[in-house]
N, C-alpha and C positions, 0 to 999 in steps of 0.2 A: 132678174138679178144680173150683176156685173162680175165677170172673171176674167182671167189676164188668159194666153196660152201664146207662148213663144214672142214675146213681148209686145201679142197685141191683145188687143179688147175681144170680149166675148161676150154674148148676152146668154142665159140658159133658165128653166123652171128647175123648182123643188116638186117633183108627182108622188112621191111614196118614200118612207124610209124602213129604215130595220129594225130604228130604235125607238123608242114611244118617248124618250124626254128629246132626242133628236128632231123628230116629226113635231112634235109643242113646240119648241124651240123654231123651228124651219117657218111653221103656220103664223107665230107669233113674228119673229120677222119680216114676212113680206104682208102680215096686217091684209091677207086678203083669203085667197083660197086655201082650203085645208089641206098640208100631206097627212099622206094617208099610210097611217102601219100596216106595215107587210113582213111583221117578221122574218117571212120565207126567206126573202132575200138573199139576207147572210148567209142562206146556204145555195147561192148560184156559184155554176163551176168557174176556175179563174178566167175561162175562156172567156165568159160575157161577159167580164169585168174591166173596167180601166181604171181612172189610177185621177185623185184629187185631192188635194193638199193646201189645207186649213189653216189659220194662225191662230193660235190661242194667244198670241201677247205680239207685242212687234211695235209698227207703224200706224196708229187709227186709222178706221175705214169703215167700209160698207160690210165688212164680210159677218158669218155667223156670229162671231165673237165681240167685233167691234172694232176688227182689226182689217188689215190688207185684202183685198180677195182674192178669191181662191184660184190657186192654180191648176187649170189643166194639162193633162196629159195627150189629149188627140184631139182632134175635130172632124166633123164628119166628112167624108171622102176619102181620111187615110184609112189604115188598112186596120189599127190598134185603136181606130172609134167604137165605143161602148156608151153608149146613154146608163149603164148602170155604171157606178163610182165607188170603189173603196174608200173610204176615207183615211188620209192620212194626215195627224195632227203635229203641224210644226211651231215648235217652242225656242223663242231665244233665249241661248244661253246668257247667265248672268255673267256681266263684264265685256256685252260685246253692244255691238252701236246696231241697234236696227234701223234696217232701212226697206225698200219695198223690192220686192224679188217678181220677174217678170216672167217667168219661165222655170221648167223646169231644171236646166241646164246651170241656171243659175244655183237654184234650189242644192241642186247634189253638190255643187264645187262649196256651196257656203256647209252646207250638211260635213261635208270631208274637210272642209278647215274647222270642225268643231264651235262654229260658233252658232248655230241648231241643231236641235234632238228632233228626230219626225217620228212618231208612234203610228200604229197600226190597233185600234181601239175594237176592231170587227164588227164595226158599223156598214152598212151599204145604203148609197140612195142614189134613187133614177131621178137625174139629172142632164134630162134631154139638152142638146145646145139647140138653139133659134138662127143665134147669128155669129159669125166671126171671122178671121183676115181672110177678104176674097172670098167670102159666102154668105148663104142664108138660106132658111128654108122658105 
C-alpha cells in the first residue's frame, strides 16, 4: 500500500488489526493476504504506538475508504517509529474545499483552521513501512 509522510511517498503492509470489520475491510482491500485479528492490540502501552490518519471523505484515492492515503507520522530510523498505528479518522468538514494533505503538519494547521475533525475510533493496526524518502528495508 501507498502513504504520503512529510510530503513524500511511503509504501507499507496491513499484518494484523484490533478490529474484525477493520481487518475484513483491510484483507478485502488489498484483494490478497489476510490481516489477522488481534484484538490484544488496543491494549498496547502508548509507548509502542504511533500515530496514522485516515480519510473518510475528502479527495478520491487509493486509501481504506476510497479516499487520499494515509498519513504517517515516523519512518523507520527516527526515534517516534512504531510499526504499530493508532488510527486516526480525518473527516472534511461540510463547506470546506478538499484537497490532498501530505503530511502531518499539514494535517493539524488544516485540523486548527476547522476545516477537519480527526477522531480517535481505538482501533490499532501493525503497519510495518517497507519503503520511504531516503529508505528501505
Amino acid at each position: 500500500m501507498g502513504g504520503l509522510y512529510n510530503g513524500g511517498e511511503i509504501q507499507f503492509i496491513h499484518t494484523e488489526a484490533s478490529d474484525p470489520d477493520v481487518a475484513n475491510m483491510l484483507t478485502n482491500m488489498m484483494g490478497g493476504p489476510k490481516v489477522v485479528l488481534v484484538p490484544e492490540l488496543v491494549s498496547a502501552p502508548n509507548t509502542l504506538l504511533a500515530n496514522v490518519y485516515v480519510f473518510t471523505n475528502g479527495v478520491e484515492g487509493m486509501g481504506p475508504f476510497g479516499f487520499q492515503p494515509d498519513i504517517f507520522d515516523s519512518v523507520p530510523g527516527e526515534a517516534g517509529y512504531r510499526p504499530l498505528r493508532r488510527v486516526h479518522l480525518v473527516a472534511w468538514n461540510e463547506g470546506t474545499t478538499p484537497r490532498t494533505l501530505r503530511s502531518v503538519t499539514e494535517l493539524q494547521a488544516t485540523e486548527a483552521g476547522g476545516e477537519v475533525t480527526i477522531t480517535r475510533p481505538g482501533i490499532v493496526v501493525n503497519m510495518p513501512i517497507l519503503v520511504w524518502p531516503g529508505g528501505h528495508r
